[in-house]
C-alpha positions in Angstrom: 40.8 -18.9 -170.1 42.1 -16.5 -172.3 46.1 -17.2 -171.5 45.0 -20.8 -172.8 42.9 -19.9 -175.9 45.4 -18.1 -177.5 48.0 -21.0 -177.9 45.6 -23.3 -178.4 44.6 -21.4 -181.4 47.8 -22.5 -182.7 47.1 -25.8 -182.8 44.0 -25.0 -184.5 45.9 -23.3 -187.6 48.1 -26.5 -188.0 45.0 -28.9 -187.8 43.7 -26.3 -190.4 47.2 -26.7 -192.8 47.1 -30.1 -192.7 44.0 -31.0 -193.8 44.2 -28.1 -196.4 46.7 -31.0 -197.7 44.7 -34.2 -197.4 42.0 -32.5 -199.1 44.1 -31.8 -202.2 44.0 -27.4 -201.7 47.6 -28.0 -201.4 50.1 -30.3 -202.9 52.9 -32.0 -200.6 55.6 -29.7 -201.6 53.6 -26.3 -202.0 54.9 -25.5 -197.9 58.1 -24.5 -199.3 56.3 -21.5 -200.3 55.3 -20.6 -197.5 58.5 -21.7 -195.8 60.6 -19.5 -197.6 58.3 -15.9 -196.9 58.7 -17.6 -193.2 62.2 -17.8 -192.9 63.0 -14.9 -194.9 60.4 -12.2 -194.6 58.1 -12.7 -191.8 60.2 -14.1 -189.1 63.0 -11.6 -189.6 59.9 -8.6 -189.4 58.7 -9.8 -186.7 62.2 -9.8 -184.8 62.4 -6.3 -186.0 59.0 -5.1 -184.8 59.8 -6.3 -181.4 63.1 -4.5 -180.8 61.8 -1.9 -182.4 58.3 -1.5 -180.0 60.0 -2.9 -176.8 62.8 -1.1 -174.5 65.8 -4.1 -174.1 68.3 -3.6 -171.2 71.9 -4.6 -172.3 71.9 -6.9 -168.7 69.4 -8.9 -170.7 72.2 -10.3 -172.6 72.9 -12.8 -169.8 69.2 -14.2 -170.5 70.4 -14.6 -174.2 73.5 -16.4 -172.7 71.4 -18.8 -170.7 69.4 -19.3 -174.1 72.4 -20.3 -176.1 73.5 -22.6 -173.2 69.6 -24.7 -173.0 70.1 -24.6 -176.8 73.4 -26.0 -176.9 73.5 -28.5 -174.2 70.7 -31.3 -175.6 72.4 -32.2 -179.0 75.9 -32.1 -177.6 74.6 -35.0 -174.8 72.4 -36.4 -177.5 75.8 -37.3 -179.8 77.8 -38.8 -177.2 74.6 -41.6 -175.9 73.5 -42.7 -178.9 76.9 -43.7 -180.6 75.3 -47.1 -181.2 72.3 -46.0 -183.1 72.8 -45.2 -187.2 73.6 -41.6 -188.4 70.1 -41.0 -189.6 68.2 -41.6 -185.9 70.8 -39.3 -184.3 70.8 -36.9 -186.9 67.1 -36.5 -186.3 67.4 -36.9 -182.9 70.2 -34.4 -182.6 67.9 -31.6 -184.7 64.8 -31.9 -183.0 65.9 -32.9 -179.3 67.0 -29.4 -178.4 66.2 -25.5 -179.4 62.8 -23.9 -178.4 59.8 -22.4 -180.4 59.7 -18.7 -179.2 58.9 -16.4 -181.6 55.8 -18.4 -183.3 54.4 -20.4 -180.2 56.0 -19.0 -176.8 55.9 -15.1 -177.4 51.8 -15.2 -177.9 51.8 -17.6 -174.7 53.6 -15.0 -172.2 51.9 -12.2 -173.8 48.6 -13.8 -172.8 49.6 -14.6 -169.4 51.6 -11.2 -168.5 51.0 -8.7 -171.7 53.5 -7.7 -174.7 56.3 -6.7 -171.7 56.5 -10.3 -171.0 58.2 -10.4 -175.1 61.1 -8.4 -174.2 63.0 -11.2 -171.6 62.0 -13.8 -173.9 63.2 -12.1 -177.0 66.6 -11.6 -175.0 66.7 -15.7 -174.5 65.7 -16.2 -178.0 68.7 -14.3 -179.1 70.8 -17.1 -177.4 68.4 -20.0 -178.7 68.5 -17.9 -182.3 72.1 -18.9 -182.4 71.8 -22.6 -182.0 68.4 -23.6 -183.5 69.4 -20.9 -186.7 72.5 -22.6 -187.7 74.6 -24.2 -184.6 72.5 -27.2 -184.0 72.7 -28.0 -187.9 76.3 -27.2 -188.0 77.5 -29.3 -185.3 75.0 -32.0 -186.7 76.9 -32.0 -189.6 80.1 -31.7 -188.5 79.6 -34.5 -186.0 78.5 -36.9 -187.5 80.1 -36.1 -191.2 77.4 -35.0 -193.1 78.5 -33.4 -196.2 75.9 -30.1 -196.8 73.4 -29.7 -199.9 72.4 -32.9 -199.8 70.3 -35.9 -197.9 71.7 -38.6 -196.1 69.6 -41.0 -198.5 71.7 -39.1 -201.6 74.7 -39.9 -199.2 74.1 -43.5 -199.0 73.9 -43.4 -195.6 73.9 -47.0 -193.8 73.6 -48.1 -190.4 76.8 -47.1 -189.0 76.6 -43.9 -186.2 78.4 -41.5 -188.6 79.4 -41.1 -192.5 82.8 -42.5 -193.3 85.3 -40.0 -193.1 88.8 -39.9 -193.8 91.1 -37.1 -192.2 93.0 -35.8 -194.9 96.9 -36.6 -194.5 98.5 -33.6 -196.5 98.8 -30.0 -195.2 97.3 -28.8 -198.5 94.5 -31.2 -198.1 94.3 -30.0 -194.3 94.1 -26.6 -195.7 91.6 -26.6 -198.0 89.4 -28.6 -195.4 89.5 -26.3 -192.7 88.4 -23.3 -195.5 85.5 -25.3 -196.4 84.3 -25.9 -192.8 84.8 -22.5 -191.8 83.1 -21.3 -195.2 80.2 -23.7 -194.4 79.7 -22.3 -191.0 79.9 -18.6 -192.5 77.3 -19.9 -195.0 75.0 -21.4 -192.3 75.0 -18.9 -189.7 75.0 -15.4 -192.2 73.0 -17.1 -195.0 70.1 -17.4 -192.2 67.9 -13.9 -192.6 66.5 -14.1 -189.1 70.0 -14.8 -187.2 71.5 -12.0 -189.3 68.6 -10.3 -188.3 69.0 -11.0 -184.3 72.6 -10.0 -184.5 71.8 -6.6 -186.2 69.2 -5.6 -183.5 72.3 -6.7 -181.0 74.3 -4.6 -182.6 72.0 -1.4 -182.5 71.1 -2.0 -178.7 74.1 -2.0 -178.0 75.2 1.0 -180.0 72.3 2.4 -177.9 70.4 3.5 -181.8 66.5 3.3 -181.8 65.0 1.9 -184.0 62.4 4.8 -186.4 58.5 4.1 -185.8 58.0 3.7 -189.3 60.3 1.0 -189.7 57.8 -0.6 -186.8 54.8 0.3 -189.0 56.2 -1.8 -191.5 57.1 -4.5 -190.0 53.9 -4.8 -187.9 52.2 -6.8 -190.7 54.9 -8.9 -190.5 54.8 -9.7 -186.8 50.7 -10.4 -186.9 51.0 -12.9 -189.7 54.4 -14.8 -188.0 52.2 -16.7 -185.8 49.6 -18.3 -188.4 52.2 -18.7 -191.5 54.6 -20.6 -189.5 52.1 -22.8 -187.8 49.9 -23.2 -191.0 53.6 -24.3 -193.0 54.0 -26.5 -190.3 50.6 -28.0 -190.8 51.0 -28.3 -194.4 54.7 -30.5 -194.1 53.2 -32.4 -191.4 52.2 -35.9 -192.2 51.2 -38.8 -189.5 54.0 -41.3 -188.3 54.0 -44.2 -191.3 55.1 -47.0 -189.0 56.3 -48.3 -186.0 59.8 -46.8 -186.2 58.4 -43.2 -187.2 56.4 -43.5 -183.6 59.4 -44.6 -181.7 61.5 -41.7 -183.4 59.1 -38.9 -181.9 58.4 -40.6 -178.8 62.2 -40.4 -178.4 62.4 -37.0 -179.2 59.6 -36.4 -176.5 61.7 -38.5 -174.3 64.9 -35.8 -174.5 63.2 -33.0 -174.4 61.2 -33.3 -171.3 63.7 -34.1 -168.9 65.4 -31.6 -170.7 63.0 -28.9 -169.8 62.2 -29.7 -166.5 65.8 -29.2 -165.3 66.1 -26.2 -167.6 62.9 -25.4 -166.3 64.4 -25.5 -162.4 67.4 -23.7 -163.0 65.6 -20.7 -164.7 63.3 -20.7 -161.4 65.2 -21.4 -158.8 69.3 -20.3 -159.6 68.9 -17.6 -162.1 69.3 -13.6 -160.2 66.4 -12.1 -161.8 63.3 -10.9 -160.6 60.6 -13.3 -160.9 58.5 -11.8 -163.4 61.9 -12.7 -165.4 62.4 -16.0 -164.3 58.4 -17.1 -164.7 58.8 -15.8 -168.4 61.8 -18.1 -168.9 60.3 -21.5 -167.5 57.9 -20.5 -169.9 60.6 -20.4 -172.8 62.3 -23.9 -171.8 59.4 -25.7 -172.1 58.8 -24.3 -175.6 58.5 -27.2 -178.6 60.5 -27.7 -181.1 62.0 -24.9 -182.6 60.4 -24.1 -186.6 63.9 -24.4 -187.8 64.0 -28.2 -187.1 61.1 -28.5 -189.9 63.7 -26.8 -192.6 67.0 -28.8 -191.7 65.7 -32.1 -191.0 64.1 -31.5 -194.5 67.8 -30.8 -196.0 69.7 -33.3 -193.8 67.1 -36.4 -193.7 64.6 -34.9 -196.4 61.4 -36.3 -193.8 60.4 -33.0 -192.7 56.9 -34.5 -192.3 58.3 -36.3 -189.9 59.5 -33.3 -187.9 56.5 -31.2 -188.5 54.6 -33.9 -186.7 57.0 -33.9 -184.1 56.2 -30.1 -183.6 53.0 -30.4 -183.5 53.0 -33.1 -180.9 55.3 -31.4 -178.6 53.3 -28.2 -178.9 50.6 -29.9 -177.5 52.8 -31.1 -174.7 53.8 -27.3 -173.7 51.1 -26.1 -173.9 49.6 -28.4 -170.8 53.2 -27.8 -169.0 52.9 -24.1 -169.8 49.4 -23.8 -168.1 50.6 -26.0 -165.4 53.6 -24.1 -164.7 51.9 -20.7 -164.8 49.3 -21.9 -162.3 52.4 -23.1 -160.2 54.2 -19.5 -160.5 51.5 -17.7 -159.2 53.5 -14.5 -160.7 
């Protein structure tokens, strides 16, 4: 009972967000506040406390490798079967249709089936997802489907065709300067995000074989007890009800990717990966994760509906946390 109360608690604190808002405690942009101390305080502490209070093996880095490959595979399918839908359905589609949840919604579900060892293995995975859902999946969405960064594909007059027009520049100067603004705009996207600057410091120090002091993990304790509530209460507080018909079909199709998704991921965690099963139990549990928080903060910058994706989280949570019990029933581990 307990394994179920715990992320069904969850839900509770984004039930308890959102109607913060409909009562008026809250206005409709006050989340950014809390979205910012999310992305930029607590998350990063709470990747902190866990290298820091957890022993990770350096083999582990294969589960972060499988991570990056679940993470990577959904958008990159996702772009090449929807080339006759418009750029804004397949940029939405593209950022919330693959990455996983961990650190707010699946680490408190495998510590309440297995205890806080269970974090380590799905830390490692969520170094590889870190990559994706922290900066990759918005890079590529960008990059894709010619999104030009900083601003929303309404400022962009975006239409109904599958991408933005986009001329390739004819000039070797012009060639030049293009490629130093794309590799600038990846550098910005993957070391201008705390927590993935974060994952690849506590990389660096594993492998380095450096512990991390207690007292850094007294500090960042706080930090890791309140990642859980502030990220799900910020989701709560962004998260508004479908408007219409196509805001309904736009999450159902979402839902649609990502559970055949997770199944398969799901199959190949359990029944290919060389682990031991503890391992592999820990990693179903990962690939059926929702949405990842990061998909609320880009589809906000790329679509500006982050409502819309909030809801999307929220729904999908719901969803994995049924397959989650099921699957852990199923284990038997």
């Amino acid at each position: 009972m307990s394994a179920i109360l715990g992320p069904a608690s969850l839900l509770l604190i984004i039930l308890a967000g959102y109607l913060f808002k409909r009562f008026g405690l809250f206005g409709a942009k006050d989340y950014r506040v809390i979205q910012t101390a999310e992305f930029n305080v607590v998350l990063p502490g709470a990747v902190v406390y866990s290298f820091a209070t957890n022993p990770h093996d350096m083999s582990y880095l294969w589960l972060s490798v499988f991570g990056f490959c679940c993470a990577l595979v959904p958008p990159v399918l996702i772009y090449l079967t929807t080339r006759r839908r418009n750029v804004a359905d397949r940029a939405f589609l593209m950022l919330n249709g693959a990455g996983f949840n961990l650190g707010c919604f699946c680490f408190p579900v495998v510590t309440a089936f297995w205890g806080a060892g269970a974090v380590v293995p799905a830390a490692m995975f969520d170094i590889g997802n870190c990559v994706m859902v922290a900066a990759g999946t918005n890079v590529m969405t960008q990059q894709l489907l010619h999104i030009r960064p900083g601003k929303t594909l309404a400022e962009q007059h975006a239409g109904d065709a599958p991408t933005l027009p986009y001329e390739r520049p004819k000039d070797r100067d012009a060639r030049r300067l293009a490629r130093r603004a794309f590799a600038k705009n990846v550098f910005k996207s993957f070391f201008g995000s705390v927590p993935f600057d974060t994952y690849m410091l506590m990389v660096v120090l594993m492998a380095a074989n450096i512990r991390i002091p207690d007292w850094i993990a007294t500090i960042t304790q706080p930090l890791s007890g309140a990642n859980a509530f502030c990220s799900m209460f910020m989701v709560g507080m962004l998260m508004d009800l479908p408007r219409g018909g196509h805001d309904v079909k736009e999450v159902m199709a979402v839902v649609a990717w990502r559970l055949p998704f997770a199944v398969a991921f799901a199959c190949v965690a359990w029944f290919l990966l060389p682990f031991t099963a503890e391992i592999r139990a820990v990693l179903v549990i990962c690939v059926l994760a929702p949405i990842a928080i990061f998909s609320t903060l880009f589809t906000d910058k790329v679509l500006g509906n982050a409502k819309l994706a909030g809801f999307s989280l929220a729904f999908t949570a719901i969803i994995a946390l049924v397959m989650m019990a099921g699957a852990h029933a199923l284990m038997g581990v």
